[in-house]
C-alpha positions, 0 to 999 in steps of 0.5 A, a space after each residue: 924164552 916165552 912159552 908156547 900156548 898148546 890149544 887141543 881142539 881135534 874133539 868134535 864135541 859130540 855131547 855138544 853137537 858141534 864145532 863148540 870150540 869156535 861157538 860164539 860166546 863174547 858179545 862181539 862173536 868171542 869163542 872161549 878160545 880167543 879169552 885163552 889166547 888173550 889171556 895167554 898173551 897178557 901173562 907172556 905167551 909166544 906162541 899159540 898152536 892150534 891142534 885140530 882136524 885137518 877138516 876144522 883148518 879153514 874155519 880156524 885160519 878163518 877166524 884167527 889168522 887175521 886177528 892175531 897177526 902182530 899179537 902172538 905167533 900162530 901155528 897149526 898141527 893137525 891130530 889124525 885117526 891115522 897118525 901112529 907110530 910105524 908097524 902100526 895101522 889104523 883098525 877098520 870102523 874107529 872114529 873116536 881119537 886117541 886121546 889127549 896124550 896123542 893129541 900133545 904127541 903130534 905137535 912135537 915138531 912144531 913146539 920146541 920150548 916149554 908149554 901150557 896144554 889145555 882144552 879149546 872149550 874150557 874157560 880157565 881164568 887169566 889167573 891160571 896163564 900168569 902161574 903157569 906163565 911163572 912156572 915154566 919161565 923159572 922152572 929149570 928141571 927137565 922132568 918137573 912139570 905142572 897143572 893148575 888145580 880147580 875145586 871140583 864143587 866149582 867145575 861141575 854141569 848142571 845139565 849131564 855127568 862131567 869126567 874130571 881128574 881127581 887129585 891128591 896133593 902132598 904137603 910141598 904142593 906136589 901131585 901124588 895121585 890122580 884118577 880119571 873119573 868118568 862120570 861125575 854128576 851135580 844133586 842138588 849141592 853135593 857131587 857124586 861119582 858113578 861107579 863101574 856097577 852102577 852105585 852112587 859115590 857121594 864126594 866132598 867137592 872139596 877135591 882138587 880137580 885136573 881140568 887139563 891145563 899142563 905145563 910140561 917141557 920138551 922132554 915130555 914128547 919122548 916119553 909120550 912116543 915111548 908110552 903111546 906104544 906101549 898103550 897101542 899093544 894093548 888099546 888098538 883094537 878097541 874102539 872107544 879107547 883113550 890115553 889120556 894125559 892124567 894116565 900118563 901123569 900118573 904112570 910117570 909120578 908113580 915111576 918117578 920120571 917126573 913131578 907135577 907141582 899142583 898150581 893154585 890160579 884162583 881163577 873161575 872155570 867153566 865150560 862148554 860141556 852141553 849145549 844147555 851150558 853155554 847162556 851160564 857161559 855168556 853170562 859169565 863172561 859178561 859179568 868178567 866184562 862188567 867187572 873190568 876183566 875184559 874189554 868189551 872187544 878184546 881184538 
């Protein structure tokens, strides 16, 4: 059974200002998406879902339907504000998602096999498809699931403060912990993070960083459903809250429902965080062109 591609695309964008998820950045109008889907589909990839906006559909049937037609199957979920469980509804004035993790949970029914989950505007290195491709053909534990690692010195902006998951690895490649830093900044060659009272924590940018990029089974929706109430009792009432995929990963780590073996893809990754990111995005793209990476028209 070929794994399928869960591409989370709902977000906005809102420090870039914009759809940034089909922002052009290959030299014939190439998004960082159609990069993921080329390299999904080289490393054995079935299936691509799109999670977006019910308001993104037009604009992404529009630029991927016709290119991908033959190549890989496509499929569309759409991630609402007023998508909850039932006994719950949706509180006056929220306009921010619920999160990654709700973001994955509303495509239980249209993925049936194992996945990959990982963001639409992330660049992630046809390396990570490959590993990961390897790692949900072969992996035969319904609760061993999987992330692929980047180097946290290499996944930072130099135009405003990142949020990454921050991870420890035992010595079986294993996740033992990860926590969700929400503001991460460069000075000059060294990484800091920005503490809740406003202090500077310098670190090492040696650490192992979670740029959600999942491989997870089925099996994960039920425990999503089972957890997103749970989140619910407690979050629904305030605005700005998340649940995101590296909580929940932890939670099942530290209750010992789960493993997440920790990937190792060599592979570059960048991002369109800001828009002052994307010329360094361009570039780099190109330069993967000029080495013999990509073709100069992937489609």
């Amino acid at each position: 059974m070929k794994p399928t591609l869960l591409i989370l695309a709902a977000g906005m964008g809102s420090r870039f200002g914009g759809l940034k998820q089909v922002e052009p950045v290959g030299p014939n109008g190439e998004a960082i998406i159609d990069y993921t889907i080329y390299d999904a589909i080289r490393a054995g990839f079935g299936k691509v879902v799109f999670i977006i906006r019910e308001s993104f559909a037009e604009a992404f049937k529009e630029k991927f339907d016709k290119k991908l037609e033959g190549k890989i199957e496509v499929d569309y979920v759409y991630q609402e504000l007023d998508m909850l469980p039932e006994g719950y509804t949706l509180p006056e004035g929220r306009e921010k998602p619920w999160g990654t993790a709700h973001a994955i949970l509303v495509a239980k029914d249209a993925v049936k096999e194992p996945f990959c989950a990982l963001n639409a505007d992330d660049f992630y290195g046809k390396n990570a498809y490959k590993v990961m491709a390897d790692f949900l053909t072969s992996s035969t534990e319904d609760s061993e699931y999987s992330m692929v690692g980047y180097q946290l010195r290499n996944t930072l902006s130099d135009h405003g403060s990142v949020s990454r998951g921050l991870c420890e690895v035992d010595k079986n490649s294993n996740l033992v912990k990860i926590v969700e830093t929400t503001k991460i900044f460069k000075k000059e060659d060294a990484a800091y993070s920005v503490e809740e009272d406003g202090s500077e924590k310098p670190l090492t940018g040696n650490e192992s960083a979670s740029m959600n990029i999942w491989g997870f089974k089925p099996t994960v929706f039920e425990t999503l459903e089972k957890r997103f109430v749970d989140f619910l009792k407690t979050e629904i009432s305030k605005p700005k809250s998340e649940m995101f995929i590296p909580s929940v990963v932890f939670d099942l780590i530290s209750d010992g429902e789960a493993s997440i073996k920790v990937l190792e893809a060599d592979s570059p990754w960048f991002g369109v965080t800001y828009k002052e990111d994307k010329p360094l995005v361009v570039n780099k793209i190109r330069n993967l062109i000029d080495a013999g990476e990509y073709p100069e028209k992937l489609w």
